[in-house]
C-alpha positions in Angstrom: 94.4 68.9 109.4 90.6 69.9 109.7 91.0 71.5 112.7 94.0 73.7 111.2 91.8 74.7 108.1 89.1 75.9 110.4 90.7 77.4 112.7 92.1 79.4 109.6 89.1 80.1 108.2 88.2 81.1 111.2 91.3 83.8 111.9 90.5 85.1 108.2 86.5 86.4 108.9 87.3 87.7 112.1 89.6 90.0 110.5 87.1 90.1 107.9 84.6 91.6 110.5 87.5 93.8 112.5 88.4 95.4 109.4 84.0 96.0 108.7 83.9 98.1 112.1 87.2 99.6 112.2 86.6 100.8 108.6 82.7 101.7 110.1 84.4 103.5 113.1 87.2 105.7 110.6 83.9 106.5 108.5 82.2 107.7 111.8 85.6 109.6 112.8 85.3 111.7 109.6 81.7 112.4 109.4 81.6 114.1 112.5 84.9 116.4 112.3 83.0 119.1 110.7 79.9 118.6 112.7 80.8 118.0 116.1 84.7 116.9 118.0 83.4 115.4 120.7 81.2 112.9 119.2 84.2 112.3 116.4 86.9 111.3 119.7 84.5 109.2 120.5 84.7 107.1 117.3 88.3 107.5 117.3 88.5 105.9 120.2 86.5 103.0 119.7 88.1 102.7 116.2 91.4 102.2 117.9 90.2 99.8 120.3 88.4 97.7 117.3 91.8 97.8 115.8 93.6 96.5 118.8 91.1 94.0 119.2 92.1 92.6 116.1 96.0 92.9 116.6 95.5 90.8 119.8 93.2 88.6 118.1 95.3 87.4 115.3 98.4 87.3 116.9 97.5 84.0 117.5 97.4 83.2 113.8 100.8 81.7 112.4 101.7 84.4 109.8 102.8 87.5 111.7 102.6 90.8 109.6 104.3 92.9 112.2 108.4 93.8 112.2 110.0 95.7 114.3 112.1 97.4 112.4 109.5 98.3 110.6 109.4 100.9 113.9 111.5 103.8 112.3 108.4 104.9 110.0 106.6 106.3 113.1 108.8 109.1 113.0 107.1 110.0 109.0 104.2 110.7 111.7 103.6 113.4 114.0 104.6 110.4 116.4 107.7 113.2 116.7 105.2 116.0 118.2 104.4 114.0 121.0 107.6 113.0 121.8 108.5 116.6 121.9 105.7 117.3 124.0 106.6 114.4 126.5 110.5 115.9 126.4 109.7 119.5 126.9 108.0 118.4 130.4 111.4 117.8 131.7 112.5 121.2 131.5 109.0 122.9 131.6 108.4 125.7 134.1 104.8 124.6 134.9 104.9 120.9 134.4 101.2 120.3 135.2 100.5 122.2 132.7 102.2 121.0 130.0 100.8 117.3 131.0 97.4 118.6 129.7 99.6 119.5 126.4 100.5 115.6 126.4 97.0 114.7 126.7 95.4 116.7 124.1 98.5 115.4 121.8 97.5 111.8 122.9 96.0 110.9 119.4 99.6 112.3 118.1 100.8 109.0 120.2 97.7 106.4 119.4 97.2 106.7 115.6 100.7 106.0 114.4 101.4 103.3 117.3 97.9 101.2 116.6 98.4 101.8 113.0 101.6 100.3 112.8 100.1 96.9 113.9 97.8 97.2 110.7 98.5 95.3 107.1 99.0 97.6 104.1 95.6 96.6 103.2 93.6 97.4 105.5 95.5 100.9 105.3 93.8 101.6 102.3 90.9 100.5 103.5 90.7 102.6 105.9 91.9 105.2 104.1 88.6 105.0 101.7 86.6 105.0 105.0 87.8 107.7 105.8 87.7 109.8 102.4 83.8 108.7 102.3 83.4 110.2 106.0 85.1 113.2 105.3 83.1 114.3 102.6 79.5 113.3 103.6 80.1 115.0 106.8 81.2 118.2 105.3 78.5 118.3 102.9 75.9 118.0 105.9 77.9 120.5 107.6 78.5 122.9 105.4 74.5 123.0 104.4 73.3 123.0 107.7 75.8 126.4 108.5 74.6 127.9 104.7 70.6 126.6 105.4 71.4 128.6 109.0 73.0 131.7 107.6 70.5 132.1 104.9 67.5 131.7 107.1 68.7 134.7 109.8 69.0 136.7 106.4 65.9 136.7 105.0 64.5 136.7 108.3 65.8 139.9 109.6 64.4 141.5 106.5 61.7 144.2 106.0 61.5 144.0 102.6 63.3 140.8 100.8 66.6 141.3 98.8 69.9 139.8 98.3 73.4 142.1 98.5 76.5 142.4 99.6 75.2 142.8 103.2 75.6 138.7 102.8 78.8 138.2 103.1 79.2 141.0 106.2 80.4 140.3 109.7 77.2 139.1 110.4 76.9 136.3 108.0 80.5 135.4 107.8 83.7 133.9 109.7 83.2 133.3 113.2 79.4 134.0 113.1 78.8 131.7 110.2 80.4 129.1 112.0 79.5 129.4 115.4 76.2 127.4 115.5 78.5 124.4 115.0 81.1 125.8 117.6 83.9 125.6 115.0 86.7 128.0 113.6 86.7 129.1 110.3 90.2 128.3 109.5 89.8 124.6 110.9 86.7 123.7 109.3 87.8 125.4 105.7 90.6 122.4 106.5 88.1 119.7 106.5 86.3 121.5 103.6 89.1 121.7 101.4 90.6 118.3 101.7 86.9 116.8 101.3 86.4 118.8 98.0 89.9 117.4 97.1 88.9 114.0 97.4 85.3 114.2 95.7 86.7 113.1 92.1 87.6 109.9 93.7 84.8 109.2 95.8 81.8 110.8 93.9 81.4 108.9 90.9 77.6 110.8 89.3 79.1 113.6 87.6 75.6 116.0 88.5 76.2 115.4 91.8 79.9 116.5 92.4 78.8 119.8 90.4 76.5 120.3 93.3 78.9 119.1 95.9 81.5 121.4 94.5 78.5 124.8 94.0 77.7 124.5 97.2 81.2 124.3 98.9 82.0 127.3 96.6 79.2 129.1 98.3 80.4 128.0 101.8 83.8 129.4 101.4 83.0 132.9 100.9 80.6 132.8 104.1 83.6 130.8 105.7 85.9 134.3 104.8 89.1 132.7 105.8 92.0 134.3 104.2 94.5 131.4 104.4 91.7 129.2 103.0 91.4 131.7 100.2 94.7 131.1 99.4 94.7 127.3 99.3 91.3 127.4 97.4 92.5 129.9 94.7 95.5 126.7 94.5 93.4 124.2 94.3 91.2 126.5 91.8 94.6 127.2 89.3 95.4 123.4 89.7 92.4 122.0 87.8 91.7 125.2 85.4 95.6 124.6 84.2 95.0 120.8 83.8 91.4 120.8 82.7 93.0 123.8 79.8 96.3 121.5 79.1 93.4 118.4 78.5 91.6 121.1 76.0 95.0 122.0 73.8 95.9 118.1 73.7 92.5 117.4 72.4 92.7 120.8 70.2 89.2 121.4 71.1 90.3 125.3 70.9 86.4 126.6 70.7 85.5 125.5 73.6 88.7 126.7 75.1 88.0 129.6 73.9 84.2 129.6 75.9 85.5 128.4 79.0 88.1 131.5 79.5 85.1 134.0 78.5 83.2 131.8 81.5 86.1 132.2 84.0 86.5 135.8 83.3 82.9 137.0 84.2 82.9 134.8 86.9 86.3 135.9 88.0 85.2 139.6 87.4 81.3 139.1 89.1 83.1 137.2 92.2 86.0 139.7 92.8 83.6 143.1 92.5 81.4 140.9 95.7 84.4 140.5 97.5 85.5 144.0 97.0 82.4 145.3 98.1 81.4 143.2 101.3 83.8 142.5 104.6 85.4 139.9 102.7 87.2 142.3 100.7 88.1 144.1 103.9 89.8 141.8 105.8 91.7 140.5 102.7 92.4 144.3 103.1 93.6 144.0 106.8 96.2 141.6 106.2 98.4 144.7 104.9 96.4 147.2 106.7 96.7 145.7 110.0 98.2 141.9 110.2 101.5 142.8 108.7 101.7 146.3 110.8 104.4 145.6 113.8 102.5 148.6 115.6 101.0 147.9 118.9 97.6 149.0 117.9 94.6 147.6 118.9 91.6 148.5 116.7 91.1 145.4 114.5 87.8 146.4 112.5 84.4 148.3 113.9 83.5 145.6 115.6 86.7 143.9 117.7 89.8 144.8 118.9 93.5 143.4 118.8 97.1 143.4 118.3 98.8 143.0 114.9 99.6 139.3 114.0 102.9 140.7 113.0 103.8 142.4 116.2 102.7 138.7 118.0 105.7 137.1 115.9 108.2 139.9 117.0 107.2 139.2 120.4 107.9 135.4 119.6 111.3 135.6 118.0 112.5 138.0 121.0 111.9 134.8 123.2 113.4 132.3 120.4 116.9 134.7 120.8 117.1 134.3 124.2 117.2 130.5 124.3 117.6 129.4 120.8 118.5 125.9 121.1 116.0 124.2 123.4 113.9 126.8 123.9 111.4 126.9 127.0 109.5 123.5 127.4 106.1 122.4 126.6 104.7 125.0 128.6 107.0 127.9 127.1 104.8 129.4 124.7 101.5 129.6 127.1 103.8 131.2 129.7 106.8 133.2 128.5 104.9 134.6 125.8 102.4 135.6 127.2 104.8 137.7 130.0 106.6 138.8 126.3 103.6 140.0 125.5 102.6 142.0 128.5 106.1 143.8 128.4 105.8 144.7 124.8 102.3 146.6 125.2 100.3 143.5 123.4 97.7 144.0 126.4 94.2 142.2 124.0 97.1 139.3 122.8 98.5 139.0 126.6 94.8 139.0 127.9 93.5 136.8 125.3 96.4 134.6 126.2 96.8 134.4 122.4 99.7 131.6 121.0 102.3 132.5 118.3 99.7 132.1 115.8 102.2 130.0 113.6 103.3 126.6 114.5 106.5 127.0 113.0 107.4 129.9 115.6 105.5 127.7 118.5 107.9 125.0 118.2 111.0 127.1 118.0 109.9 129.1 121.3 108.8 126.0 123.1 111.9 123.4 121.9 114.0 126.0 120.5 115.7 125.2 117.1 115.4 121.3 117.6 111.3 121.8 117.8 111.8 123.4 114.6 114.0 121.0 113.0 111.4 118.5 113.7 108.3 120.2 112.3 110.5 121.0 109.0 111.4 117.2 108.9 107.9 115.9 109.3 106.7 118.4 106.5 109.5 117.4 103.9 109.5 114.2 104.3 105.8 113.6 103.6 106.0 115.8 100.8 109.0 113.5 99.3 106.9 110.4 100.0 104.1 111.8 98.5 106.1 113.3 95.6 107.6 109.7 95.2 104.2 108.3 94.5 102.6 111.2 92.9 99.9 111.1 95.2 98.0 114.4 94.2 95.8 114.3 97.1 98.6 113.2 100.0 100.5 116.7 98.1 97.6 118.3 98.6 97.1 117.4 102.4 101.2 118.2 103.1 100.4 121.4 101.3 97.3 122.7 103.1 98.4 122.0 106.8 102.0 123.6 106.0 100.1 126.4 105.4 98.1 126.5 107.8 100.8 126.8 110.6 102.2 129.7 109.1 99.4 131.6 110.8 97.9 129.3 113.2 99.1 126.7 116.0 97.4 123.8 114.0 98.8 121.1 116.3 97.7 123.1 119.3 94.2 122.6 119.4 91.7 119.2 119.1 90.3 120.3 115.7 93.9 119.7 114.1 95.4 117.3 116.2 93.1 114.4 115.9 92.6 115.2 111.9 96.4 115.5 111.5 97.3 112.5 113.9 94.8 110.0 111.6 95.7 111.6 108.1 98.8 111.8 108.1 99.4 108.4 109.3 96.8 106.6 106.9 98.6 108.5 104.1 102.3 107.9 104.9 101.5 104.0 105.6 100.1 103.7 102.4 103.5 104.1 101.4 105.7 103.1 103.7 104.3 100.0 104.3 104.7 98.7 100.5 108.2 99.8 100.8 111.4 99.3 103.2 112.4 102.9 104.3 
């Protein structure tokens, strides 16, 4: 009987320590998104093996948490993208290929599947260790690209002074990223969901207020348009709930204040932005984006083709084999070939993607691929409409969004923050409930 309580106590703190280090290993994940994607795989890996480690470990305790039929909540996960990635081989035209497709996606495969092994409460768990991560690694981040930015500015200077010549093409997008090797678009992800989740995690008042200042700043120098967008959401989200708060508590003066506020900031921020490239590439999106013109002068500096005359090329493919479309490899190839004979030459020698997930799929797996991707979208947002889980809404939101004008599940930078996320999120639910 002695033997059985130890051996009990025994199971309990080495789950005790497995959780500690897995939850130490999600943290680490996080924290380095926005800084660097090698070093985050690297604790993504060792995070899963930490996890296994413990699945094997207490396996041999008596009280088994794992059903099978619990199984059918994998495909809530993007779970489904690899399997589509491992199906499309079979019909791809350049197989090898599309086997570095299935490795990138691996994490698509690994989150879900380890995951599934875990109890509901280390999900949450993990979930805080990862919303802690998140955010203290795009806080370092985002000051060490700002500290960067601002120090080329006054440096390159004759005579000091701050303008509009702060948000140009020198001290924006790609160039304000590029000392951390990251796009704009991918890290305003990261940057957005972190902000998101600082009312949870940040308890000092003062120090959200800076948290939030300073990510205000960042965005602008970030000059993603699609990020704009969400912002300006997230943005009308609070002001509406923060003014509904005001009426209930009929605390009109200060309502009263706070719109005079919002107004001259609103007006102050908008006449930048009007003034600086931000303003004109919010400009290009009609000017150029939307044009189905083969063109190729994006601004002064670059050169390109329209994003709308990209999706053309796309659907043209999608008509041609609707149904299954043309394997994992489709897109990289076919489109590229669509390109050349539509007179996209930068997009065919850039060997540029769709630029939208949602027409990726369909040209790579045809109307199935789609079907899929709509799936996985609706049915997190019903979970997390089920729960009203403001910040799982949020996350649903923001990366459906997203792949209307890039191929988020494409590259590293989406696919491992995606694969974990979404997973830890959906879990939190599914595993209270039978689905």
């Amino acid at each position: 009987m002695g033997g059985k309580i130890y051996y009990k106590e025994l199971v309990t703190d080495n789950f005790s320590s497995i959780k500690n280090l897995s939850g130490t290993g999600f943290f680490l994940f996080a924290f380095f998104l926005p800084l660097h994607t090698g070093v985050s795989n690297l604790f993504l890996v060792i995070s899963f093996v930490i996890i296994l480690v413990g699945v094997f470990d207490l396996k041999r305790n008596e009280k088994s948490y794992f059903k099978i039929s619990k199984c059918k909540i994998l495909f809530f996960t993007p779970f489904t993208f690899f399997f589509l990635h491992l199906v499309g081989l079979v019909y791809s035209e350049n197989p090898t290929l599309g086997l570095s497709y299935v490795e990138r996606s691996l994490s698509f495969f690994l989150a879900p599947v380890i995951l599934l092994f875990t109890t509901q409460e280390n999900i949450e768990y993990l979930k805080k260790s990862l919303s802690k991560g998140l955010i203290a690694g795009s806080l370092i981040s985002i000051l060490i690209l700002i500290t960067l930015n601002l120090y080329h500015y006054f440096y390159n200077q004759k005579f000091f002074h701050i303008g509009t010549d702060l948000f140009d093409y020198y001290h924006t997008y790609l160039k304000f990223t590029e000392p951390l090797n990251q796009h704009p678009t991918y890290l305003g992800v990261y940057y957005l969901m972190a902000i998101v989740l600082v009312g949870d995690v940040v308890q000092r008042k003062y120090f959200r207020y800076f948290i939030i200042a300073t990510f205000g700043l960042g965005f602008l120098f970030l000059n993603s348009r699609i990020i704009f967008a969400m912002l300006f959401l997230v943005v009308f989200y609070y002001f509406v709930k923060m003014i509904k708060n005001i009426i209930v508590e009929r605390r009109y003066l200060k309502l009263f204040y706070i719109s005079i506020i919002f107004l001259i900031g609103f007006t102050i921020i908008v006449q930048v932005i009007s003034k600086s490239y931000i303003g004109s590439r919010i400009k290009n999106i009609y000017d150029f984006e939307l044009s189905s013109d083969t063109k190729v002068k994006f601004n002064s500096h670059s050169s390109s083709n329209p994003r709308m005359a990209r999706y053309i090329s796309a659907v043209k493919l999608i008509k041609k084999k609707p149904l299954l479309g043309y394997g994992t490899t489709g897109e990289k190839i076919k489109l590229k070939q669509q390109f050349i004979e539509d007179g996209l030459g930068i997009a065919a020698k850039q060997n540029y993607n769709s630029h939208n997930q949602y027409l990726g799929f369909t040209v790579r797996y045809g109307v199935v691929g789609l079907v899929f991707l709509i799936f996985f979208f609706c049915s997190n947002f019903y979970l997390a409409w089920s729960v009203k889980d403001k910040h799982y809404l949020f996350l649903v939101t923001l990366v459906a969004s997203i792949c209307l004008v890039e191929n988020y599940f494409d590259r590293n930078f989406g696919i491992t923050f995606s694969a974990v996320f979404f997973t830890i999120f959906s879990y939190q639910i599914l595993k209270k409930e039978k689905v």
